[in-house]
C-alpha positions in Angstrom: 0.0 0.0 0.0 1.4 2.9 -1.1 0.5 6.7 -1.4 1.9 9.7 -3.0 3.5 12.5 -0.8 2.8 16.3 -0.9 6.9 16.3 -2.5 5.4 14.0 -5.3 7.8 10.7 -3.9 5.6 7.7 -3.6 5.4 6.7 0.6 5.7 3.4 2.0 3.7 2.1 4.9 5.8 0.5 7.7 5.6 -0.3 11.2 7.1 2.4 13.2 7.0 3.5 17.0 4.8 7.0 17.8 6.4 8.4 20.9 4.1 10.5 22.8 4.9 12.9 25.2 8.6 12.0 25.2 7.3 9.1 27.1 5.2 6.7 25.7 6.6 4.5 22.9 3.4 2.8 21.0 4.9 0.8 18.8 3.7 -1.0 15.6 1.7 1.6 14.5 0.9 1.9 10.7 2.6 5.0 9.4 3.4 6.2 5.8 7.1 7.4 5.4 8.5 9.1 2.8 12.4 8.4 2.6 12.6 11.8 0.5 11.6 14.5 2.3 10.9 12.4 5.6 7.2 13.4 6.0 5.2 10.7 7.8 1.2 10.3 8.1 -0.4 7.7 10.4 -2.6 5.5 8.2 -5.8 7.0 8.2 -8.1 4.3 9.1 -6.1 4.0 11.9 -6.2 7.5 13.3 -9.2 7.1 15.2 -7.8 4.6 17.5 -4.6 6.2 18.0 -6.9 8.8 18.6 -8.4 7.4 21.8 -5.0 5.9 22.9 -3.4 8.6 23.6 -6.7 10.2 24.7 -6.5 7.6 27.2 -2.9 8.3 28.1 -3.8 11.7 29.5 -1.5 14.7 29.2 0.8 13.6 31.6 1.7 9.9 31.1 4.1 7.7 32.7 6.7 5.9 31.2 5.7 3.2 29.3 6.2 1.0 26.0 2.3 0.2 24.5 2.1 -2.3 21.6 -0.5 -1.1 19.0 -1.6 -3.6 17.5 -2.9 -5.2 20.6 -5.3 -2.7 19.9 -5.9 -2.1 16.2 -6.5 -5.3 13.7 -5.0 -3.6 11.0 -1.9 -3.1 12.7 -1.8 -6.6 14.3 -2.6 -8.2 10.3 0.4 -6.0 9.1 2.6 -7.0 11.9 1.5 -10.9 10.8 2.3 -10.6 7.1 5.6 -9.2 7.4 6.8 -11.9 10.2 9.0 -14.4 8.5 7.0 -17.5 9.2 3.9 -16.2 7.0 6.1 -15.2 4.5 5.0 -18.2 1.8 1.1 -17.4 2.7 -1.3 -15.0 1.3 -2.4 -11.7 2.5 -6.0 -12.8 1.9 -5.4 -16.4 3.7 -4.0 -14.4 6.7 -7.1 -12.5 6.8 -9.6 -15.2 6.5 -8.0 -17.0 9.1 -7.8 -14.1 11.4 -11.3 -13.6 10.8 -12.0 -17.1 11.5 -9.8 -17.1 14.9 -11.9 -13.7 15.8 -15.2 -15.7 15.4 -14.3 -18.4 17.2 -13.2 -16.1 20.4 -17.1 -15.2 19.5 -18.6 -18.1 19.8 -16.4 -18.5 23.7 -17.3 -15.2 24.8 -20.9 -15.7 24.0 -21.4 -19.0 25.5 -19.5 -17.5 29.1 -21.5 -14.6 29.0 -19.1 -12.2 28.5 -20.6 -9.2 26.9 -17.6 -6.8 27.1 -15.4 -9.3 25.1 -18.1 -10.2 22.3 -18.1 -6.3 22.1 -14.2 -6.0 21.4 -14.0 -8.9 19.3 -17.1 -7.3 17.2 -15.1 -4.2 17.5 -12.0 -5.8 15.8 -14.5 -7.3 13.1 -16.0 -4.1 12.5 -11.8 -2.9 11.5 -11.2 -5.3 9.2 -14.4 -5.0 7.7 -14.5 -1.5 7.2 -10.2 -1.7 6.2 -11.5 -4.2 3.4 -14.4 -1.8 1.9 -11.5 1.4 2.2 -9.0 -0.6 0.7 
């Protein structure tokens, strides 16, 4: 995934650490990088959460190393396709299979009666599925 930068050089999206507050390192957090002019942008669809992270955080955080894709499915899919064990597998079956692990943790948290996790696994649904129609 790739998008063009206000210098006209195409930017790449990685995996890099966000420090906040000279404090917080959240790390794994999709960000377009240009290796021109050295602008980066947080992916988009990913602001949002970010958003409420360091929302969360407060103004005056401790310090502390956060991993982001505990916390966003699109950064946790990213982290999965470029680990070295995945490499011969498809983006799609990575996916599906994510999907399917998601749905499963579904089916568990309905059948303790655990509202709060069926919410954050819909919630983590709800990324992929609205990162699939964006993309």
């Amino acid at each position: 995934m790739q998008k063009l930068c206000k210098c006209g050089t195409e930017m790449t999206l990685r995996l890099r650490t966000v420090i906040y507050q000279n404090k917080v390192d959240i790390e794994n957090v999709p960000v377009y990088s240009c290796d021109s002019c050295q602008r980066s942008e947080v992916l988009p669809s990913v602001k949002p959460e970010l958003t409420v992270l360091i929302g969360r955080l407060g103004s005056e955080p401790g310090k502390q190393q956060l991993l982001f894709d505990e916390l966003s499915e699109i950064a946790y899919l990213m982290r999965k396709v470029s680990e070295k064990e995945h490499q011969a597998q498809s983006v799609e079956r990575i996916v599906q299979e994510r999907i399917n692990e998601l749905l499963d943790m579904m089916l568990i948290a309905k059948s303790v009666g655990d509202e709060r996790w069926s919410e954050e696994i819909r919630a983590r649904l709800a990324q992929i599925s609205q990162h699939s129609i964006s993309a």
